[in-house]
TORLOMI-652706 format. One record per atom (N, C-alpha, C, CB): residue number from 0; residue in three letters; x, z, y. Coordinates in Angstrom, 1 decimal, decimal comma, always signed. Each point is the difference from the previous one (the first is absolute). Glycine has a CB too. Example, Ala and Ser with C-alpha at 12.3 -4.5 7.8 and 13.67 -1.06 7.14 Angstrom:
<recs>
REC resi resn      X      Z      Y
REC    0  ala  +13,2   +7,8   -5,7
REC    0  ala   -0,9   +0,0   +1,2
REC    0  ala   +0,9   +0,0   +1,2
REC    0  ala   -1,9   +1,2   -1,2
REC    1  ser   +1,5   -1,9   +2,3
REC    1  ser   +0,9   +0,0   +1,1
REC    1  ser   -0,8   +0,8   +1,1
REC    1  ser   +1,2   -2,2   -0,6
</recs>
This chain:
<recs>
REC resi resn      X      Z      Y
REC    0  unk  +14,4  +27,1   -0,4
REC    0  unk   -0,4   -0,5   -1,3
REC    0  unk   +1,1   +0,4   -1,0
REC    0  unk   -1,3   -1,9   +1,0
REC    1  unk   +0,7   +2,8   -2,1
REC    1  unk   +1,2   +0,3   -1,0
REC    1  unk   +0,3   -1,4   -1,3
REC    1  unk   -0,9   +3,1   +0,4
REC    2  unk   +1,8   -3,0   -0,9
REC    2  unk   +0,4   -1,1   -0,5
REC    2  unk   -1,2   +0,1   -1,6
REC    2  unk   +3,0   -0,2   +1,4
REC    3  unk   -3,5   +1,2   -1,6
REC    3  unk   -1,4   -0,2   -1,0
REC    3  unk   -0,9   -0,6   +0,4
REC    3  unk   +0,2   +1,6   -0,7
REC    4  unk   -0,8   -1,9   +2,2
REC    4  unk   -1,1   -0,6   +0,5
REC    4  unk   +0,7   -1,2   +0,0
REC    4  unk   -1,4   +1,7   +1,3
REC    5  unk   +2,5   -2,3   -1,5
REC    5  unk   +0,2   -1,2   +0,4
REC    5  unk   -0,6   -0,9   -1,3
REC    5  unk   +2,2   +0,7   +1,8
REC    6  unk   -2,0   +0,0   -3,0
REC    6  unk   -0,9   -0,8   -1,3
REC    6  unk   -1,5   +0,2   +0,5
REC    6  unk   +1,8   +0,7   -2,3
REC    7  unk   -2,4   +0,4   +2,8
REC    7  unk   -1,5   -1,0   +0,7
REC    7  unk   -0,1   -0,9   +0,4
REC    7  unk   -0,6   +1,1   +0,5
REC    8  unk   +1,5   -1,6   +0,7
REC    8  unk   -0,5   -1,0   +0,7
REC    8  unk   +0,5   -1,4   -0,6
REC    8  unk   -0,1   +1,6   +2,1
REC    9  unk   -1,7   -2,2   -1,8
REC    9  unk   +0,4   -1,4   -0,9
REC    9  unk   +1,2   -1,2   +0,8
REC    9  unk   -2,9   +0,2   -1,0
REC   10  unk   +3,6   -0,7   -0,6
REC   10  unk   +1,0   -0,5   +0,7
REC   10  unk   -0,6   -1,5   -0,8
REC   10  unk   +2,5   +2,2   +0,6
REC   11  unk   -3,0   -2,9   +0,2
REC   11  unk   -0,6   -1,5   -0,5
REC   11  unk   -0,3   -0,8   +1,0
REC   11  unk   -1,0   +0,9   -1,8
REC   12  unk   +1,1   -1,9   +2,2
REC   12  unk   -0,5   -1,2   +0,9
REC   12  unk   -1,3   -0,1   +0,4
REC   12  unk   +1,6   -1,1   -1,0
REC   13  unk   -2,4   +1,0   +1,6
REC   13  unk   -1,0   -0,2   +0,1
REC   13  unk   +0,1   -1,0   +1,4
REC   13  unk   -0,9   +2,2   -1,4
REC   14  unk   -0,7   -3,5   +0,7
REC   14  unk   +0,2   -0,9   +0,8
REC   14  unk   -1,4   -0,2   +1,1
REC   14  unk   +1,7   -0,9   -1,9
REC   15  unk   -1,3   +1,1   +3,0
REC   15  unk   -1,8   -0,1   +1,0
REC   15  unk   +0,2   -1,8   +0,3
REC   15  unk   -0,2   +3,2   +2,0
REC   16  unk   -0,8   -3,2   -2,0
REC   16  unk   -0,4   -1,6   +0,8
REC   16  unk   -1,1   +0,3   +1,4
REC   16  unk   +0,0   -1,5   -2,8
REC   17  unk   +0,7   +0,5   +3,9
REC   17  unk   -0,8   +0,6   +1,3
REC   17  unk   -0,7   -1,2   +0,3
REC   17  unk   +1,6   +1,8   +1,1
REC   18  unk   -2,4   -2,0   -0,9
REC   18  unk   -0,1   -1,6   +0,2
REC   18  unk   -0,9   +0,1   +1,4
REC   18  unk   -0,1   -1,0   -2,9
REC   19  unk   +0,9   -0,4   +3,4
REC   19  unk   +0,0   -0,2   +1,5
REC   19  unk   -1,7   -0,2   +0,4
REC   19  unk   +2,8   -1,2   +0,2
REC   20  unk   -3,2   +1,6   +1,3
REC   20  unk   -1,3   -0,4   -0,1
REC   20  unk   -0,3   -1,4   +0,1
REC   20  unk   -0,3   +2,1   +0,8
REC   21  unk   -0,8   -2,6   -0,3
REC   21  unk   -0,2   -1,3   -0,1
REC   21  unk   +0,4   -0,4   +1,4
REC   21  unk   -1,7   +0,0   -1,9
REC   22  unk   +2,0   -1,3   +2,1
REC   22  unk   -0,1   +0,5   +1,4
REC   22  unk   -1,2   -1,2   +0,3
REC   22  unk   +2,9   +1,0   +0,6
REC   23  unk   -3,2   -1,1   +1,1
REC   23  unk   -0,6   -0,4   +0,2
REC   23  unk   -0,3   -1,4   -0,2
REC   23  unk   +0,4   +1,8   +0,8
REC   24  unk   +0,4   -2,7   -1,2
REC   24  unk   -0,5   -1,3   -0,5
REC   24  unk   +0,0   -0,3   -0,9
REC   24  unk   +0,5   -0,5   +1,2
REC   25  unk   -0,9   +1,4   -1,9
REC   25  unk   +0,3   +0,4   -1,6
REC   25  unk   -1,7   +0,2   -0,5
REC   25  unk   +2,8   +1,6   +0,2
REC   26  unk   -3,1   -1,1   +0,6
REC   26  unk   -1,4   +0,7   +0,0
REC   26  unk   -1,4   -1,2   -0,7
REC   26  unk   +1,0   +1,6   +2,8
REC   27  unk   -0,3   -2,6   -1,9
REC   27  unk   -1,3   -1,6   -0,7
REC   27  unk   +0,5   -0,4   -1,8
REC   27  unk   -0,1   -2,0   +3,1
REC   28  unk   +1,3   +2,7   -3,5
REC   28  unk   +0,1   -0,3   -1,0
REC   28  unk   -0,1   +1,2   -1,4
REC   28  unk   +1,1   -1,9   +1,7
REC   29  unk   -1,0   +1,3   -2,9
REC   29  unk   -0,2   +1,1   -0,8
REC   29  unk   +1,6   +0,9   -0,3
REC   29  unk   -2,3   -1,5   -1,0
REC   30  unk   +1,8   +2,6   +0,9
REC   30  unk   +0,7   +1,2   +0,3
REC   30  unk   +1,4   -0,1   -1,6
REC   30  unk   -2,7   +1,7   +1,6
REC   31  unk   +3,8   -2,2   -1,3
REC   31  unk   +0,8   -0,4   -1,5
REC   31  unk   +0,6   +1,3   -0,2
REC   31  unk   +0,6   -2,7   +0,3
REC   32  unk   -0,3   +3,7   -0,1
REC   32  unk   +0,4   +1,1   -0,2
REC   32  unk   -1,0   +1,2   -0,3
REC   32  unk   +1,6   -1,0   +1,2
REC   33  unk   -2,1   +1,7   -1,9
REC   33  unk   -0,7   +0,9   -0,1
REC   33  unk   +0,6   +1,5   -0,6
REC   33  unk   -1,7   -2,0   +0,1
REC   34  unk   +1,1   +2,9   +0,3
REC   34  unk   -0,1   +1,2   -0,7
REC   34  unk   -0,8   +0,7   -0,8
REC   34  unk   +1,0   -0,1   +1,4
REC   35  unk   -0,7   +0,4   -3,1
REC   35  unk   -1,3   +0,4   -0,4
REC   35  unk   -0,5   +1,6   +0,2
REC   35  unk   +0,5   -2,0   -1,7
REC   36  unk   -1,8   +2,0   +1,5
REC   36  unk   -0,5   +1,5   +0,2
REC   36  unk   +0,5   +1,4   -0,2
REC   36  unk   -1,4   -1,3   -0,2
REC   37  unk   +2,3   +1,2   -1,1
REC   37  unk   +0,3   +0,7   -0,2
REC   37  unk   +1,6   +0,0   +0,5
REC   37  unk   -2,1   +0,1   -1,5
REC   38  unk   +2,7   -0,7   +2,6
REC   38  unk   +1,2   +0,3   +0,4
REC   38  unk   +1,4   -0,2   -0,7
REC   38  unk   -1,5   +1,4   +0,9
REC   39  unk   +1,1   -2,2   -2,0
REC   39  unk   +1,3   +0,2   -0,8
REC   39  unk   +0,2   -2,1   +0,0
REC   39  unk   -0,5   +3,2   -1,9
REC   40  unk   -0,6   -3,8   +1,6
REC   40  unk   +0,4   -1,5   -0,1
REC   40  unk   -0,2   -0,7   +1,5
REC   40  unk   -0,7   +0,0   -2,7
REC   41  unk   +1,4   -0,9   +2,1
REC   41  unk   +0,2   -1,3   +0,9
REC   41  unk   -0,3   -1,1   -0,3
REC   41  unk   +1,4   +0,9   +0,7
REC   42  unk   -2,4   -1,7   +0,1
REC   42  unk   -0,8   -1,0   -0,5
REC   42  unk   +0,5   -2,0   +1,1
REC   42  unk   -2,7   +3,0   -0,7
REC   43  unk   +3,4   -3,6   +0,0
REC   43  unk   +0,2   -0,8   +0,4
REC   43  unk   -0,7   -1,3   +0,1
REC   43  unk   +1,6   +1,3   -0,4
REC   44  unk   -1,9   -2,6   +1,1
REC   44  unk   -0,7   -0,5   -0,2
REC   44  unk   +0,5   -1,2   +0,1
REC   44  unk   -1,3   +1,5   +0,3
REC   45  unk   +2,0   -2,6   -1,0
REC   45  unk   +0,3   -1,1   +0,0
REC   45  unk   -0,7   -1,5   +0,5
REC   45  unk   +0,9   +1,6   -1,6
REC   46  unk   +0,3   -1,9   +1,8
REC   46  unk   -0,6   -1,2   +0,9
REC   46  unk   -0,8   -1,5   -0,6
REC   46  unk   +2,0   +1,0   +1,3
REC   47  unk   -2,9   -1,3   -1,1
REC   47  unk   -0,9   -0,4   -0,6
REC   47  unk   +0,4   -1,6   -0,9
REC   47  unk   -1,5   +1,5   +2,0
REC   48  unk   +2,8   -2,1   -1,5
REC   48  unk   +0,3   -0,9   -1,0
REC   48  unk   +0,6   +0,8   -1,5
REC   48  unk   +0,6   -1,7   +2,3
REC   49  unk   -0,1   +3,3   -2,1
REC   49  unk   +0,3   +0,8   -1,4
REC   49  unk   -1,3   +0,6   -0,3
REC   49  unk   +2,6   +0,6   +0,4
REC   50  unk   -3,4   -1,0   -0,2
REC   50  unk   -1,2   +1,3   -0,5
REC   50  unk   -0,2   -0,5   -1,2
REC   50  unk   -1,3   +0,8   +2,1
REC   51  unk   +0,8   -2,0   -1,9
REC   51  unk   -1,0   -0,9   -1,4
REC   51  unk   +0,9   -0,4   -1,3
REC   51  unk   -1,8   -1,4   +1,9
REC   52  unk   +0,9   +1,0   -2,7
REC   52  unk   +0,8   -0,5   -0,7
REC   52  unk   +0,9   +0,2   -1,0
REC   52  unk   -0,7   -0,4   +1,5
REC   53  unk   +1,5   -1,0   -2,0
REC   53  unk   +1,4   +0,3   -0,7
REC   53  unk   +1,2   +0,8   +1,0
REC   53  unk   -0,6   -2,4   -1,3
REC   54  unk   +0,2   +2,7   +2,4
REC   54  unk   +1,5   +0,2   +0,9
REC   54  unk   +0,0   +1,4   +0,7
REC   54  unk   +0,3   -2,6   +0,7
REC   55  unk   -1,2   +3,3   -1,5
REC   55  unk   -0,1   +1,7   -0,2
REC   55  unk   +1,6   +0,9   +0,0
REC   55  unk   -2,4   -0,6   -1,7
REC   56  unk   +2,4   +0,9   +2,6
REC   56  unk   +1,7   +0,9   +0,1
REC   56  unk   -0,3   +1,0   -1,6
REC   56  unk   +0,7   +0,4   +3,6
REC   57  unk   +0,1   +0,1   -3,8
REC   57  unk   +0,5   +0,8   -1,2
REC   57  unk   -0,8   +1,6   +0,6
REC   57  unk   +2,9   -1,6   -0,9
REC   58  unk   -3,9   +2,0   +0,3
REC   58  unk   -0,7   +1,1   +0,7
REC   58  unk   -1,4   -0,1   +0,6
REC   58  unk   +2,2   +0,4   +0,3
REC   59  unk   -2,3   -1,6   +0,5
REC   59  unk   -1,1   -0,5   +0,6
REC   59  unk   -0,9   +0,4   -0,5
REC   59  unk   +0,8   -1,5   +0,7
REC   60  unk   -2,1   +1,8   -0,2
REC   60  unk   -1,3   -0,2   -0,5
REC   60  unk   -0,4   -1,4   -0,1
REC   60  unk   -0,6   +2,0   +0,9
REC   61  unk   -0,7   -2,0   -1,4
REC   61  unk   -1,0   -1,3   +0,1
REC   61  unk   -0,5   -0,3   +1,3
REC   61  unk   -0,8   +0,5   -2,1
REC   62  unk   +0,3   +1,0   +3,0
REC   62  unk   -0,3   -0,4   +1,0
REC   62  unk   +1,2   +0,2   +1,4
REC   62  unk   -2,4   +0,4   -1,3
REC   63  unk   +4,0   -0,9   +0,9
REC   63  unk   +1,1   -0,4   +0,5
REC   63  unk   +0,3   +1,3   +1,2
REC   63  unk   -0,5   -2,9   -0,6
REC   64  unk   +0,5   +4,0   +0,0
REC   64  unk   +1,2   +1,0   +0,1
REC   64  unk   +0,3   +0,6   -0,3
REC   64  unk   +0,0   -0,2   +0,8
REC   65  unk   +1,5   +1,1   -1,2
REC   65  unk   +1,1   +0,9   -0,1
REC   65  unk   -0,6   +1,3   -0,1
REC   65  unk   +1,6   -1,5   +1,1
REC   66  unk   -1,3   +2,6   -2,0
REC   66  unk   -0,3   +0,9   +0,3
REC   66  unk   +1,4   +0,8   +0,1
REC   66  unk   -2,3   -0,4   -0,9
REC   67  unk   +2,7   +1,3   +1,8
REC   67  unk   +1,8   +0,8   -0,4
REC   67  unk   -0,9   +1,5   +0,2
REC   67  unk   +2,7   -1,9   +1,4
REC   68  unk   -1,9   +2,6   -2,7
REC   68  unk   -0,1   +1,2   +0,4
REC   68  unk   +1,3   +1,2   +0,3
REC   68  unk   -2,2   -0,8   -1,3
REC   69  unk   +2,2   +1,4   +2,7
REC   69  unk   +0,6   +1,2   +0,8
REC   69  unk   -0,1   +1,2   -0,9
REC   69  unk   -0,8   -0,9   +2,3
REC   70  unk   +1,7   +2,0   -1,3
REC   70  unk   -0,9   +1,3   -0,2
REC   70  unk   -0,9   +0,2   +1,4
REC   70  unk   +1,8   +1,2   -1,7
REC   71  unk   -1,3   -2,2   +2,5
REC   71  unk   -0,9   +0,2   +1,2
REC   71  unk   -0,3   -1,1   +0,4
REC   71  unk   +0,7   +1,9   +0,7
REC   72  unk   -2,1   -2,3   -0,5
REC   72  unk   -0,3   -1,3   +1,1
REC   72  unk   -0,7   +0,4   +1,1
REC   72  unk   -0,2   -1,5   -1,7
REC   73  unk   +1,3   +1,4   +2,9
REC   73  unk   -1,1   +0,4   +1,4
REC   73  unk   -0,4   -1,2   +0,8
REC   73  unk   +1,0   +2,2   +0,4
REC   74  unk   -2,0   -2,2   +0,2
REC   74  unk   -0,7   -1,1   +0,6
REC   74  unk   +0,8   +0,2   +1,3
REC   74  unk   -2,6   +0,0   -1,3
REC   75  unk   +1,9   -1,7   +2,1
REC   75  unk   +0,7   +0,2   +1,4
REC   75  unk   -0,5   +1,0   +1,1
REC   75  unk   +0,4   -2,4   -0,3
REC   76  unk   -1,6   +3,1   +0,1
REC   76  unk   -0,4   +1,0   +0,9
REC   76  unk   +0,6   +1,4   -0,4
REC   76  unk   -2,3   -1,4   +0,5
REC   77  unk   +3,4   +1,8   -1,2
REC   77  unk   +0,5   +1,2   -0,2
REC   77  unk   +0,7   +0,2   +1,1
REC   77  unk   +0,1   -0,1   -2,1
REC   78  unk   -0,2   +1,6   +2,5
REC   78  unk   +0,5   +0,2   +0,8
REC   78  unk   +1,3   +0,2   -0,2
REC   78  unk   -1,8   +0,6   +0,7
REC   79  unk   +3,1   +0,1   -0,3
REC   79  unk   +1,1   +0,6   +0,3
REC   79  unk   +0,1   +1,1   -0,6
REC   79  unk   +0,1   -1,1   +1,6
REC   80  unk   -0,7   +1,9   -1,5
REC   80  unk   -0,4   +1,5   -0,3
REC   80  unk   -0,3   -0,4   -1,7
REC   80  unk   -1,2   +1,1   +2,8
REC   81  unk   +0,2   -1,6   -3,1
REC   81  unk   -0,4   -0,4   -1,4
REC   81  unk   +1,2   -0,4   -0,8
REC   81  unk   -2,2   -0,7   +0,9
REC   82  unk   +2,8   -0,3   -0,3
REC   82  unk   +1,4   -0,6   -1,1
REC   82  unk   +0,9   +1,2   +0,1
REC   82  unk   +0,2   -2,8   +0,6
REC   83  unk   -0,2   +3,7   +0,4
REC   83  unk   +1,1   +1,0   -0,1
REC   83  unk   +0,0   +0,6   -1,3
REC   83  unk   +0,0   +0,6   +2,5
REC   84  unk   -1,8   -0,2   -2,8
REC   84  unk   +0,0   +1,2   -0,7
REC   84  unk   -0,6   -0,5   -1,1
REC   84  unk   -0,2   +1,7   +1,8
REC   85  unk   -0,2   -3,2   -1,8
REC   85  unk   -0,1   -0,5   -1,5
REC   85  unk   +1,8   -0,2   -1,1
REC   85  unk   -2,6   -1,5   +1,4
REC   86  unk   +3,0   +1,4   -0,2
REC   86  unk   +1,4   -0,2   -0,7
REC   86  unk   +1,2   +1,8   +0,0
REC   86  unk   -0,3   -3,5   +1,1
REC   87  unk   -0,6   +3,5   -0,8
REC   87  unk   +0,6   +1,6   +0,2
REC   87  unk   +1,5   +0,1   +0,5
REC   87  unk   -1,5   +0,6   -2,0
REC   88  unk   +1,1   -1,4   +3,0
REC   88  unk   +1,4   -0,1   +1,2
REC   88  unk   +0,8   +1,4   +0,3
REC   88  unk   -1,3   -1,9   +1,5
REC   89  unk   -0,2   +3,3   -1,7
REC   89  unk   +0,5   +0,7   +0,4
REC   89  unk   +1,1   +1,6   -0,9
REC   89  unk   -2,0   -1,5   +1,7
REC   90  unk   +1,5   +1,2   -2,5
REC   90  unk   +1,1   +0,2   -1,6
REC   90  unk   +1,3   -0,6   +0,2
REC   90  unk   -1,9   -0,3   -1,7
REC   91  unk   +1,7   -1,2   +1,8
REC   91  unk   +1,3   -0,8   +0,1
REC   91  unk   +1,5   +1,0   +0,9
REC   91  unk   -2,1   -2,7   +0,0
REC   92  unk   +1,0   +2,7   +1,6
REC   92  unk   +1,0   +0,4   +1,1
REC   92  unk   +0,3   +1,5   -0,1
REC   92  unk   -0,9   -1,9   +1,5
REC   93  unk   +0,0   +2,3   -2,2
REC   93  unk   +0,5   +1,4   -0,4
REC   93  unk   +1,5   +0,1   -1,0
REC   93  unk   -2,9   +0,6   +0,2
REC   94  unk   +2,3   -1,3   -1,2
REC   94  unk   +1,3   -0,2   -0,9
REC   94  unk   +1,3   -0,3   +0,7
REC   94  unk   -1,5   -1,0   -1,7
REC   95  unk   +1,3   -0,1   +2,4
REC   95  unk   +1,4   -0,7   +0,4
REC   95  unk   +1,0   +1,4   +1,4
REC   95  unk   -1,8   -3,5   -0,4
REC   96  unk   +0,0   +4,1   +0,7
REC   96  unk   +0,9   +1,3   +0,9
REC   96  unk   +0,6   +0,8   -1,1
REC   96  unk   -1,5   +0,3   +2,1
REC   97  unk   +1,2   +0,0   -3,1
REC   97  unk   +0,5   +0,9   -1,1
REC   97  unk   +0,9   -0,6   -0,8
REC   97  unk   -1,9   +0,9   -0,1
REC   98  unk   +2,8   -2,0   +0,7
REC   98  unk   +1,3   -0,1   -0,8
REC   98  unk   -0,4   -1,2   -0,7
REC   98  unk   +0,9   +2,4   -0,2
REC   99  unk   -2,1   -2,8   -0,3
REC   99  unk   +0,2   -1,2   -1,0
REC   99  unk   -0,7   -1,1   +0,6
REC   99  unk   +0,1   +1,4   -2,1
REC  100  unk   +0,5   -2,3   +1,5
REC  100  unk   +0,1   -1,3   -0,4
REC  100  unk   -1,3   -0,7   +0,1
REC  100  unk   +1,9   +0,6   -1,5
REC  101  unk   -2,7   -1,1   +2,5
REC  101  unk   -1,1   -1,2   -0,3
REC  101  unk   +0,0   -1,1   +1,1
REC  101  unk   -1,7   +1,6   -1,2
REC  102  unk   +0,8   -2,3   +0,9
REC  102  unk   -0,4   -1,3   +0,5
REC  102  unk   -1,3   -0,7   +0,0
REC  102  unk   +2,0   -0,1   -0,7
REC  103  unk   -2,1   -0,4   +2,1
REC  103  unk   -1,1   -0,7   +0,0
REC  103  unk   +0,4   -1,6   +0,5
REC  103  unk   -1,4   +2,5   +0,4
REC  104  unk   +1,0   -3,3   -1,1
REC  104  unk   +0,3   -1,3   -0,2
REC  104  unk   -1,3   -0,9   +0,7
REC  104  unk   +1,5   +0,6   -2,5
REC  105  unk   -1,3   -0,8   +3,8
REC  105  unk   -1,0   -1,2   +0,2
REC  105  unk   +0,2   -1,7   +0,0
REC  105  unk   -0,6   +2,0   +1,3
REC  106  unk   -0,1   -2,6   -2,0
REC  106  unk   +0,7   -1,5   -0,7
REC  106  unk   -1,1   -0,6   +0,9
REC  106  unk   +1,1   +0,2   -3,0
REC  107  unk   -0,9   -1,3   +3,8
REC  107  unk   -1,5   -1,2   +0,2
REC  107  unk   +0,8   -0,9   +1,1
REC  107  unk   -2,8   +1,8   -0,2
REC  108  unk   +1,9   -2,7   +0,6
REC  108  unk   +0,5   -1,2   +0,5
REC  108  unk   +0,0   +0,7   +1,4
REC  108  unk   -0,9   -2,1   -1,7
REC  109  unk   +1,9   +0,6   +2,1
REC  109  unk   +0,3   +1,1   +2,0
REC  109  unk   -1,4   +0,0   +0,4
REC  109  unk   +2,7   -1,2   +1,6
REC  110  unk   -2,9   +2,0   -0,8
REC  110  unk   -0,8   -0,1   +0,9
REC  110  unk   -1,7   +0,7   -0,3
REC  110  unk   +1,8   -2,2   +0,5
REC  111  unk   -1,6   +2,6   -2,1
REC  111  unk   -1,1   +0,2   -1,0
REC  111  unk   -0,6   +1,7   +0,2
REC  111  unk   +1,3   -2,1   -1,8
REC  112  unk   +0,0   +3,0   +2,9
REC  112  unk   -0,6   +1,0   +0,7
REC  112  unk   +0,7   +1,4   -1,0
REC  112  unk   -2,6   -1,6   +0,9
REC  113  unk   +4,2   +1,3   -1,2
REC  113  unk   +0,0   +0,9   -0,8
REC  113  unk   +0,9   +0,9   +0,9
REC  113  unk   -0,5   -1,1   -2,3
REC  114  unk   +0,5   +1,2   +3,2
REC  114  unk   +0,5   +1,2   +1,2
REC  114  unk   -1,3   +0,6   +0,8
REC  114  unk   +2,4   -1,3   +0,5
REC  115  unk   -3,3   +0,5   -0,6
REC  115  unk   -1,2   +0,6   +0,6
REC  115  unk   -0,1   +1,4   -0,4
REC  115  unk   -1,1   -2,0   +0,0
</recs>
């Protein structure tokens, strides 16, 4: 890579959201995490003493949930292969063989699968 291509490549943060699948005892209940269709939001669903009412969180809907928006929202059936190349892992490791500088930052609670 000559040091002119290095002003191509975007130098900005981008944030994915992976969200865990359900698991199985999860299944009799309603689903509080979602992904929307188009891959970019995140649809939260509050717990039913905040839904109604005066005691609406800051954001909430009427019908008591959160919307956040990503540049990426992947559902819990993504594969491995899919997060690689939605996040373009493979740019990244190229770069970092080519002398520069990146990072990939996985943040979640123990156990929530971010070494998977």
């Amino acid at each position: 890579m000559q040091a002119n291509d290095a002003a191509e490549q975007p130098n900005r943060i981008q944030v994915v959201v992976r969200v865990r699948p359900v698991l199985p005892h999860e299944l009799t209940d309603e689903v509080a995490v979602t992904c929307s269709t188009d891959a970019r939001k995140l649809q939260v669903l509050l717990p039913d003493r905040l839904a109604g009412g005066a005691n609406l969180l800051p954001g909430a809907t009427r019908s008591g949930a959160r919307s956040y928006e990503f540049d990426a929202c992947l559902p819990g059936n993504t594969t491995q292969e899919e997060l690689y190349e939605t996040c373009g892992l493979q740019e990244l490791v190229e770069a970092a063989l080519d002398g520069y500088c990146v990072t990939v930052f996985a943040f979640g609670q123990t156990g929530s699968g971010k070494t998977h």
